[in-house]
Backbone as CSV, one residue per row, in Angstrom:
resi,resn,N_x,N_y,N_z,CA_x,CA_y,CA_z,C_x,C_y,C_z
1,UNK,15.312,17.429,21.315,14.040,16.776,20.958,13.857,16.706,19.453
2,UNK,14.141,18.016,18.697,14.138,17.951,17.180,14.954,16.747,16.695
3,UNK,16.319,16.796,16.890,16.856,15.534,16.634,16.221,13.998,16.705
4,UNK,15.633,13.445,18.071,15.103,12.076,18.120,13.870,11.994,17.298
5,UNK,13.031,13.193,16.938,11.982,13.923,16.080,12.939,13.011,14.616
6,UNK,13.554,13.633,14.262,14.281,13.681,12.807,14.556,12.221,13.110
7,UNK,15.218,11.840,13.896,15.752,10.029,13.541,14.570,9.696,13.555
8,UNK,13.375,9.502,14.228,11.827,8.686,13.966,11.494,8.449,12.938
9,UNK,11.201,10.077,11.916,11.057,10.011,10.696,11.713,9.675,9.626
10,UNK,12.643,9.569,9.643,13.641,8.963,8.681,13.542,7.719,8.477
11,UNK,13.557,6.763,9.940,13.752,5.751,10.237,12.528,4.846,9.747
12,UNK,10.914,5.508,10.229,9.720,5.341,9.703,9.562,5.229,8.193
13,UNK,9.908,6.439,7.439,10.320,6.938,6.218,11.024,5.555,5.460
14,UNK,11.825,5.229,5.770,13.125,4.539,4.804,12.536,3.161,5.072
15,UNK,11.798,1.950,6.701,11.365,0.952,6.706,10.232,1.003,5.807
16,UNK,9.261,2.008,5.407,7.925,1.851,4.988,8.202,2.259,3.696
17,UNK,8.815,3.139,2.975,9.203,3.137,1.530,9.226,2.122,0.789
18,UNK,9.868,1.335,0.934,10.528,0.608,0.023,9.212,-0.971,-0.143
19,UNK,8.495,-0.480,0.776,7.498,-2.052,1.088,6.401,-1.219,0.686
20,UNK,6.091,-0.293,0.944,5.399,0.616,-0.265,5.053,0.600,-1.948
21,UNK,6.627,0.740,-2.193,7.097,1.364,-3.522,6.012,1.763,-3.964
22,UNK,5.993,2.908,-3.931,4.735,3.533,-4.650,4.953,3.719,-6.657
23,UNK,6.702,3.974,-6.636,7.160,3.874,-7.982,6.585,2.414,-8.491
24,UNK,6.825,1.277,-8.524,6.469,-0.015,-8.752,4.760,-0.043,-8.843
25,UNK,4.257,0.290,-8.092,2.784,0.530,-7.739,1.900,1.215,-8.676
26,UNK,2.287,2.149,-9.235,2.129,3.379,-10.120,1.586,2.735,-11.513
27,UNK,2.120,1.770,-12.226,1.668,1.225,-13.137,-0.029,0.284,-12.976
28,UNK,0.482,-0.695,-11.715,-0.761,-1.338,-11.027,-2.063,-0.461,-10.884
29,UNK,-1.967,0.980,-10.694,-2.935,1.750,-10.150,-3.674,2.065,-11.117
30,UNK,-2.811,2.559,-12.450,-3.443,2.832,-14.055,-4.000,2.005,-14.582
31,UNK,-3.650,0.608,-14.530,-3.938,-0.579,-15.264,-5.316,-0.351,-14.294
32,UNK,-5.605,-0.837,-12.982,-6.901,-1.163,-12.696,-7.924,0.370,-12.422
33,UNK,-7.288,1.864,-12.804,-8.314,2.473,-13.265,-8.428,2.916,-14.434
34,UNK,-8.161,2.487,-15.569,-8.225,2.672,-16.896,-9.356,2.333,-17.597
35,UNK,-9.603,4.054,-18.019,-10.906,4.242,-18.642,-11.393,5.787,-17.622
36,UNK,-10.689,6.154,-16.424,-10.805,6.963,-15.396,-11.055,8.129,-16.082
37,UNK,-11.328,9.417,-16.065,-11.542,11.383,-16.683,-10.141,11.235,-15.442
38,UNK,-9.775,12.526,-16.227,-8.800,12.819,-15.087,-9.490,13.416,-13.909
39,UNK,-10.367,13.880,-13.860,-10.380,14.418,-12.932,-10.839,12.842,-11.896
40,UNK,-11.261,12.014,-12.343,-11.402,10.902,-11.515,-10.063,10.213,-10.683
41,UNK,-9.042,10.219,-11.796,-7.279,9.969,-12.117,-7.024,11.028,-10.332
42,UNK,-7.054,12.468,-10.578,-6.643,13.112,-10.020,-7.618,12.536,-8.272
43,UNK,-8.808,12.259,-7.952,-9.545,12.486,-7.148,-9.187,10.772,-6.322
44,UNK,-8.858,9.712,-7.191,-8.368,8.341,-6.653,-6.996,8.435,-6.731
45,UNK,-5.858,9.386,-6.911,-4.600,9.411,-6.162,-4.476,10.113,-4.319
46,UNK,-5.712,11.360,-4.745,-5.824,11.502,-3.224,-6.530,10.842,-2.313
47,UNK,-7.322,10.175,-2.515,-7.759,9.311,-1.646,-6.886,7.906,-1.542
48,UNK,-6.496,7.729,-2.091,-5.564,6.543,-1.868,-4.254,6.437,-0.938
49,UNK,-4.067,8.261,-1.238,-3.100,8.548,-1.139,-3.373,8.627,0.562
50,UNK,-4.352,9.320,0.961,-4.977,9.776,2.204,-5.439,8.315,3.192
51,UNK,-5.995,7.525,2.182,-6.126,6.068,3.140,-5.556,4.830,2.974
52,UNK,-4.141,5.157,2.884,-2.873,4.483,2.762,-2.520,5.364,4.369
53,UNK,-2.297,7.068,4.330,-1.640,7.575,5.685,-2.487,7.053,6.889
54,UNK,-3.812,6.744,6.696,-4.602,6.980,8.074,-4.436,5.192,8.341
55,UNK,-4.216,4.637,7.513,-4.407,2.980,7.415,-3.046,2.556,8.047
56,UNK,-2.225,3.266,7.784,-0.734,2.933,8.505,-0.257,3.936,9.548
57,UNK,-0.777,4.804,9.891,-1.002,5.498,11.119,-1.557,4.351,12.122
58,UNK,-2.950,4.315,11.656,-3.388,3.115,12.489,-2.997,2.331,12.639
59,UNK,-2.175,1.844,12.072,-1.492,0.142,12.369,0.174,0.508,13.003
60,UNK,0.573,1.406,13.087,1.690,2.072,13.969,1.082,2.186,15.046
61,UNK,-0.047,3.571,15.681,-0.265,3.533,16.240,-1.486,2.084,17.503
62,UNK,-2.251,1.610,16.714,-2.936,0.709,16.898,-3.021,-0.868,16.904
63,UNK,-2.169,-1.556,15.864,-1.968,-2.267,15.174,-1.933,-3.138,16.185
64,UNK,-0.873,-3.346,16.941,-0.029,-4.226,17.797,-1.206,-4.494,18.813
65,UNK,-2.063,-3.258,19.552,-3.536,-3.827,20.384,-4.177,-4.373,19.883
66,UNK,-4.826,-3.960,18.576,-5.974,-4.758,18.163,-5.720,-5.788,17.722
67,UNK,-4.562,-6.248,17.447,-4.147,-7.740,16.602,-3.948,-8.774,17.704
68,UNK,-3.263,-8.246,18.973,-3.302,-8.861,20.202,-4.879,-9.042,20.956
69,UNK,-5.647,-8.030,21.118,-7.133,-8.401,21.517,-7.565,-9.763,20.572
70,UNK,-7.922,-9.476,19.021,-8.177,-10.415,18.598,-7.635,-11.760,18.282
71,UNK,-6.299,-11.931,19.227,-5.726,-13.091,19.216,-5.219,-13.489,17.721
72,UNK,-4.988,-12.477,16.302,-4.615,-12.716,15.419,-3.379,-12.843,15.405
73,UNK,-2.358,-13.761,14.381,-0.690,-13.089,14.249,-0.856,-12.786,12.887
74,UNK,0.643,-11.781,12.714,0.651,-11.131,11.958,0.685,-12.204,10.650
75,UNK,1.420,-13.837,10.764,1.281,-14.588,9.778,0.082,-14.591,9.248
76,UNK,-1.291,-14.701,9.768,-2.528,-14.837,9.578,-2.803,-13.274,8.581
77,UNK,-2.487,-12.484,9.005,-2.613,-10.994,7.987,-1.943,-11.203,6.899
78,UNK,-0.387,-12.281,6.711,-0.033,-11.931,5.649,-0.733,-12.727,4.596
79,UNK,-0.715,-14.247,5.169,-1.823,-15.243,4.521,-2.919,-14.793,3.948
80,UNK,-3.322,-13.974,4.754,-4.943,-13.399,3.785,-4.598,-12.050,2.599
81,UNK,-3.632,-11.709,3.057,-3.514,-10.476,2.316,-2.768,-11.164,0.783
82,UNK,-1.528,-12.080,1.247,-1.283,-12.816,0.242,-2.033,-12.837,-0.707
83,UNK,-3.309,-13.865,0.071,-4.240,-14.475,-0.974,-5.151,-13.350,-2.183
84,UNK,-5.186,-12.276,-1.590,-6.207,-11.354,-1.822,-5.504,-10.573,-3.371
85,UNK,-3.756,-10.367,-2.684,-3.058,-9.949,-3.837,-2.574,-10.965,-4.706
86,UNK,-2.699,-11.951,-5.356,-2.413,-12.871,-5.744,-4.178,-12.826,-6.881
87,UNK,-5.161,-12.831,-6.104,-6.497,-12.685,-6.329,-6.068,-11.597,-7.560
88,UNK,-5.883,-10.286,-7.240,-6.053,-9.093,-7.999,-4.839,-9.109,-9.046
89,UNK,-3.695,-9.607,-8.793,-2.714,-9.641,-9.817,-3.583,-10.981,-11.140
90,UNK,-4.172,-11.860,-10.451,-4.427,-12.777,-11.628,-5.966,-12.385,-12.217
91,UNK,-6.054,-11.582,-11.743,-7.628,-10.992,-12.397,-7.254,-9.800,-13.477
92,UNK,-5.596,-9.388,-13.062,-5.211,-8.019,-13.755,-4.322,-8.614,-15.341
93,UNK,-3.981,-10.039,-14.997,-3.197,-10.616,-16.021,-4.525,-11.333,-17.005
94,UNK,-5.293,-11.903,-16.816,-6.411,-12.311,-17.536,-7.719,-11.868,-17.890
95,UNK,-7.942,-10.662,-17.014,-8.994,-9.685,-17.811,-8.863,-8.796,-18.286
96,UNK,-9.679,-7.981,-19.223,-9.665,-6.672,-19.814,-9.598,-5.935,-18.576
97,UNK,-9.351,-5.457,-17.991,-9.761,-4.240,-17.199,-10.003,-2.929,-17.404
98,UNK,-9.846,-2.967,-18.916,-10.438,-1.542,-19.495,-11.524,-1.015,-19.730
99,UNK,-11.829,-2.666,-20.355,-13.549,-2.210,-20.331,-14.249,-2.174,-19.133
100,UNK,-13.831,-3.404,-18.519,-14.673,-2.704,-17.334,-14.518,-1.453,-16.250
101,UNK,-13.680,-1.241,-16.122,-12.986,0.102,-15.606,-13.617,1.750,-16.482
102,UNK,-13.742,1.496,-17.762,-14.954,2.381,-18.603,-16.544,1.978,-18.043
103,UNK,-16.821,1.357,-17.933,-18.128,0.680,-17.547,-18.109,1.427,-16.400
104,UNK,-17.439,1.222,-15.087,-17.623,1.825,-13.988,-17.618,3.334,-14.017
105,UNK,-16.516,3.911,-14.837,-16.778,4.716,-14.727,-17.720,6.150,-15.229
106,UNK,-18.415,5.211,-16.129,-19.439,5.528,-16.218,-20.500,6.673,-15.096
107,UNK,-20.649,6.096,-14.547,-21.161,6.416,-12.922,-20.500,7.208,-12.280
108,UNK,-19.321,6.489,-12.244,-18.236,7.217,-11.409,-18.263,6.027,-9.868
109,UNK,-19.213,5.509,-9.740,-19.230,4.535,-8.199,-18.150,3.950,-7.892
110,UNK,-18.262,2.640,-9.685,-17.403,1.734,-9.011,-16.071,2.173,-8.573
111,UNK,-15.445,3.169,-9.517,-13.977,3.546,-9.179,-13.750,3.966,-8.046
112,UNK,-15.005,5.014,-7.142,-14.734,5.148,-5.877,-14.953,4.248,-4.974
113,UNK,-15.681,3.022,-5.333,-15.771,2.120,-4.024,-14.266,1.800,-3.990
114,UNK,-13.784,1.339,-5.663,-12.239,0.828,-5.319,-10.997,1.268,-4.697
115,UNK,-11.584,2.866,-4.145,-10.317,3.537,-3.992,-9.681,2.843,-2.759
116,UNK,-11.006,2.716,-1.691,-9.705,1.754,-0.478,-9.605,-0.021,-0.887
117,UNK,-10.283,-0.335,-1.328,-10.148,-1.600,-1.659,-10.537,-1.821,-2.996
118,UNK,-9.879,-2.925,-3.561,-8.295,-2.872,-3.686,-7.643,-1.884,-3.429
119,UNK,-7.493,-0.797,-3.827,-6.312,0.044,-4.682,-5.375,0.396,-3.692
120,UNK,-6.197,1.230,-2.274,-5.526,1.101,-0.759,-4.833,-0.134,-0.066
121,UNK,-5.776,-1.109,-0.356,-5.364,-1.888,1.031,-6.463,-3.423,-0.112
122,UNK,-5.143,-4.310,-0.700,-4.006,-4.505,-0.314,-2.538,-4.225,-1.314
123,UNK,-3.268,-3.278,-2.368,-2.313,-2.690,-3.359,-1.260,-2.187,-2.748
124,UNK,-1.328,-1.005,-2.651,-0.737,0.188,-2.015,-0.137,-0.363,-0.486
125,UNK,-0.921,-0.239,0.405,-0.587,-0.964,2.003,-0.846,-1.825,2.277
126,UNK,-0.620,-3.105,1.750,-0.954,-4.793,1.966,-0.018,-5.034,3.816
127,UNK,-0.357,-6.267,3.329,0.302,-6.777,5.009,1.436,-6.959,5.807
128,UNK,1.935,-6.577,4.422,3.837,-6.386,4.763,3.791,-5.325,5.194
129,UNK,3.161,-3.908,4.584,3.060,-2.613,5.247,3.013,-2.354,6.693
130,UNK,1.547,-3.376,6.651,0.792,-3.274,8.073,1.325,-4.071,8.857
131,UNK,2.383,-4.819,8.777,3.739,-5.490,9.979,4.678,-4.378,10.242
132,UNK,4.960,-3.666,8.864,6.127,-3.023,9.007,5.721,-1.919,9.959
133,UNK,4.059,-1.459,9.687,4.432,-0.074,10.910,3.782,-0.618,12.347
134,UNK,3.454,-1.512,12.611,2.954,-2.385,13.713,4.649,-2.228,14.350
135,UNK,5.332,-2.711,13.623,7.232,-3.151,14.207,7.108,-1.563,14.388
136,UNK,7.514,-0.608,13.426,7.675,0.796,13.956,6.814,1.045,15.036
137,UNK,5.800,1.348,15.400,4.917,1.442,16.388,5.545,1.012,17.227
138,UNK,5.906,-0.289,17.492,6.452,-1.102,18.891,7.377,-0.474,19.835
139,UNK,8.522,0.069,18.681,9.162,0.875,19.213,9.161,2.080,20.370
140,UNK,8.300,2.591,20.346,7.918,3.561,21.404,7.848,3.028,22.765
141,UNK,7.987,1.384,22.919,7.635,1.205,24.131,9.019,0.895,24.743
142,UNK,10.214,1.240,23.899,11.667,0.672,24.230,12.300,2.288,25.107
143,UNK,11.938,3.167,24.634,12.689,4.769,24.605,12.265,5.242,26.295
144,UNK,12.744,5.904,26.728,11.867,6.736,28.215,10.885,6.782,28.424
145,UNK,9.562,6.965,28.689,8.612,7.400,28.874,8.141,8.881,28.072
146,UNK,9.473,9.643,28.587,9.808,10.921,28.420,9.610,11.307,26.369
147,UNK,10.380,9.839,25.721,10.588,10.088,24.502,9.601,9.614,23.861
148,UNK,8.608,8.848,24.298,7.466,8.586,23.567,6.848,9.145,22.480
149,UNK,6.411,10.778,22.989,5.424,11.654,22.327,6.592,11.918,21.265
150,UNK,7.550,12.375,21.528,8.818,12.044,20.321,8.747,11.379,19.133
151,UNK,8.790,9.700,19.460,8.944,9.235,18.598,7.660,8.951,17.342
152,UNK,6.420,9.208,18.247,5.316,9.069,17.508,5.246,10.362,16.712
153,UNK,5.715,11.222,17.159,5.743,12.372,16.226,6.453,12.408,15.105
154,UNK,7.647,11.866,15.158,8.556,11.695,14.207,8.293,10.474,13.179
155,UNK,7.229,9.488,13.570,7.040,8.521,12.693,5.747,8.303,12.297
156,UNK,5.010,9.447,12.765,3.673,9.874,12.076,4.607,11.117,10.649
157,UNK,5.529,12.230,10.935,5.837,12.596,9.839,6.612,11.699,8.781
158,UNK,7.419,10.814,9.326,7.743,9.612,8.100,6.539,9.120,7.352
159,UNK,5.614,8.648,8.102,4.050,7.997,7.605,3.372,9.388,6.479
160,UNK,3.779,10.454,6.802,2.985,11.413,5.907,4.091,11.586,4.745
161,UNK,5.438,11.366,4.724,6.547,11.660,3.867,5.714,10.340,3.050
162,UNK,5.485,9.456,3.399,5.371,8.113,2.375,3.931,8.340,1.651
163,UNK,3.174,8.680,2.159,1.780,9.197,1.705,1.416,10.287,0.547
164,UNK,2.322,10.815,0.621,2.885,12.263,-0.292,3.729,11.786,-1.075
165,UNK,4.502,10.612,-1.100,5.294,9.905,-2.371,4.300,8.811,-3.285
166,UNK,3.441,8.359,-2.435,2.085,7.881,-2.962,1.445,8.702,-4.147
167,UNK,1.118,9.562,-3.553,0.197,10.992,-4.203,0.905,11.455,-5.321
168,UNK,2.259,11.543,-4.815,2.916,12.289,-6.515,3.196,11.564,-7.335
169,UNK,3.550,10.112,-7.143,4.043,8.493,-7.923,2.305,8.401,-9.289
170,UNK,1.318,8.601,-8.170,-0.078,7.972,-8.774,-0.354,9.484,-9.697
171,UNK,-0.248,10.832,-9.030,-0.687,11.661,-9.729,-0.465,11.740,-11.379
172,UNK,1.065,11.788,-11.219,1.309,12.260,-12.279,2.221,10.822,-13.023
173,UNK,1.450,9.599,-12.445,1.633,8.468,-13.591,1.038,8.343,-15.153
174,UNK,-0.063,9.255,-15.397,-0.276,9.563,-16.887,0.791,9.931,-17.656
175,UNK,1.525,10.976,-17.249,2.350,11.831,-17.803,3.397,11.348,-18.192
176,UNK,3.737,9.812,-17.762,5.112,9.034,-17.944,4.590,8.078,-18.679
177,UNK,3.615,7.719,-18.371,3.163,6.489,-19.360,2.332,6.869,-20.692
178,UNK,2.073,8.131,-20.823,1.853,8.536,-22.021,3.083,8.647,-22.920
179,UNK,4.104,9.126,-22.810,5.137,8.843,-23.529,5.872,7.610,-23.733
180,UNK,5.393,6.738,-23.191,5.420,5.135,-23.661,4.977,4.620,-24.669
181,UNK,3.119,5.437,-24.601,2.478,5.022,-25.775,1.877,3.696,-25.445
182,UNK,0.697,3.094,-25.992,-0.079,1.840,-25.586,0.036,0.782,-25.590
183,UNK,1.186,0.652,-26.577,2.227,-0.571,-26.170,3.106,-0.857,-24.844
184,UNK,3.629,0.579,-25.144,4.864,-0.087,-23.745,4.074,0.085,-22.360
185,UNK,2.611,1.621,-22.462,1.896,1.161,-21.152,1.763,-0.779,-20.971
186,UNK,0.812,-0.911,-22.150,0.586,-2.430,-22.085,1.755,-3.617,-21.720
187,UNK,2.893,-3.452,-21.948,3.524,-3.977,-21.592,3.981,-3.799,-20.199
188,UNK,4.368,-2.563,-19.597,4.605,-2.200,-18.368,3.769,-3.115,-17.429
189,UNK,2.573,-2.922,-17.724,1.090,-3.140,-17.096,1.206,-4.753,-16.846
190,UNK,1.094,-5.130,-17.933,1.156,-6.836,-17.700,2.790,-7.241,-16.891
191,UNK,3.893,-6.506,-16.910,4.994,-6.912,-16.230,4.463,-6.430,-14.399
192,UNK,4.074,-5.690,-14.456,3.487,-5.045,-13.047,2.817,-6.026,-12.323
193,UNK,1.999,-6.559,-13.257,1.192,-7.480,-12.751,1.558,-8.895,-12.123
194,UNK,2.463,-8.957,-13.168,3.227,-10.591,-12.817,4.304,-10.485,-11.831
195,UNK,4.450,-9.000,-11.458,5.444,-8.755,-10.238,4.770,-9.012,-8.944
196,UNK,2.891,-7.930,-9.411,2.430,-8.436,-8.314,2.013,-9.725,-7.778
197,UNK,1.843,-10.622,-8.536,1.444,-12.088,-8.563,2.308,-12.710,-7.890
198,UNK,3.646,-12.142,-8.188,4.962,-12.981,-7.512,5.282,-12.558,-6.048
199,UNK,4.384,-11.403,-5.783,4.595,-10.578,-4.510,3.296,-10.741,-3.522
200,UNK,2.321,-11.495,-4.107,1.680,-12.147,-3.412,1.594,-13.675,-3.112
201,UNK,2.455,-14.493,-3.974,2.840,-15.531,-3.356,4.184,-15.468,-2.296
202,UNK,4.631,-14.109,-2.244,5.692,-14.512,-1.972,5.550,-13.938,-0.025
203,UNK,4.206,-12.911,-0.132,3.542,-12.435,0.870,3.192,-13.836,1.609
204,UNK,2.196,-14.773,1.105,1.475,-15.867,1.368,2.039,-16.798,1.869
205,UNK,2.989,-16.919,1.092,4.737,-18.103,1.857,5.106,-17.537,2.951
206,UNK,5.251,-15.850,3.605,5.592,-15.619,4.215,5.301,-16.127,5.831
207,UNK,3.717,-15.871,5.313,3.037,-16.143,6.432,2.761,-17.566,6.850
208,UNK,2.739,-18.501,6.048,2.506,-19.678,6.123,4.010,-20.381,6.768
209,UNK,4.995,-19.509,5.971,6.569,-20.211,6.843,6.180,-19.969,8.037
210,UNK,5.788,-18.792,8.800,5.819,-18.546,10.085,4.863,-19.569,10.863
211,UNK,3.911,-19.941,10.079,3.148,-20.777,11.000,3.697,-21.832,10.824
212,UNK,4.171,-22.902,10.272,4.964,-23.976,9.820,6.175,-23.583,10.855
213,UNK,7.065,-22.750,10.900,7.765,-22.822,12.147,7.560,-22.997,13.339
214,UNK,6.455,-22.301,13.483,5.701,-22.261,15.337,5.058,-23.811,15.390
215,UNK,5.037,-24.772,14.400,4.087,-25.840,15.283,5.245,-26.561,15.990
């Protein structure tokens, strides 16, 4: 049982990594909370970090019912999510976001409203995510009966391995980009951005090929 345990997670682990990248991500996260106290820095890596796991838990475990009740396809998730990241990459390439990101945090509000949106969902776990563990999820219905509780076990600990690479990528992204200095942050930052821009058209095409195929 440990064994089919260990292939789940791995398997969970290695599909959701990389559509993740929390490394790639890490810059995106600074740029739109900059102006943050650390202790704000420190308090929006764990929550992000925390509703990124429960957001793709749910869509492993859940995903595939509720998208089927509501008669959605997953093209339709990527289309919107597309649009949304495409939205935030061109708001991140043409505004200050410093000042206003000081402004908020001021208060302290705005930065926490942002922690699940944007910064969660569709930064961090956009709609490629939420296909990818919908597909993992599916899986459970191929194995025995017997191996079920198995595999969900093993790809709920992949889902927490990726959540915890989240957390340490965002934590201690000061610490790397301070030795850059405010140039090369600034530069990083604006290349991040235009990655994400390109990763939300490229989300948006995704979904739109799929519907363009099905007519």
């Amino acid at each position: 049982m440990l064994k089919g345990i260990e292939l789940a997670a791995v398997y969970s682990f290695m599909a959701l990594l990389p559509i993740v990248n929390p490394v790639g991500t890490a810059p995106i996260f600074l740029a739109m909370i900059a102006g943050a106290s650390p202790q704000q820095h420190r308090q929006l890596a764990w929550r992000v970090s925390l509703y990124a796991f429960v957001l793709l838990v749910a869509s492993t475990l859940l995903g595939g019912v509720i998208i089927r009740f509501f008669g959605i396809q997953i093209a339709h998730v990527e289309i919107a999510g597309g649009l949304i990241v495409f939205h935030t990459a061109w708001q991140m390439l043409n505004e200050t976001r410093g000042s206003e990101a000081s402004t908020e945090a001021g208060e302290g509000k705005g930065l926490e409203e942002m922690a699940f949106f944007p910064l969660t969902l569709p930064i961090t776990a956009g709609p490629g995510c939420i296909a990818v563990a919908i597909a993992v999820g599916s899986r459970a219905a191929h194995p025995p009966l017997r191996a079920v509780p198995e595999h969900y076990l093993g790809t709920l600990a992949g889902v927490l391995g990726v959540a915890l690479a989240v957390w340490l990528c965002f934590r201690f992204a000061t610490t790397v980009f301070d030795k850059l200095g405010r140039t090369g942050t600034t530069v990083v930052t604006k290349l991040s951005a235009f990655v994400l821009l390109a990763i939300g058209v490229e989300i948006f095409w995704s979904g739109l090929a799929q519907l363009i195929k099905a007519l």
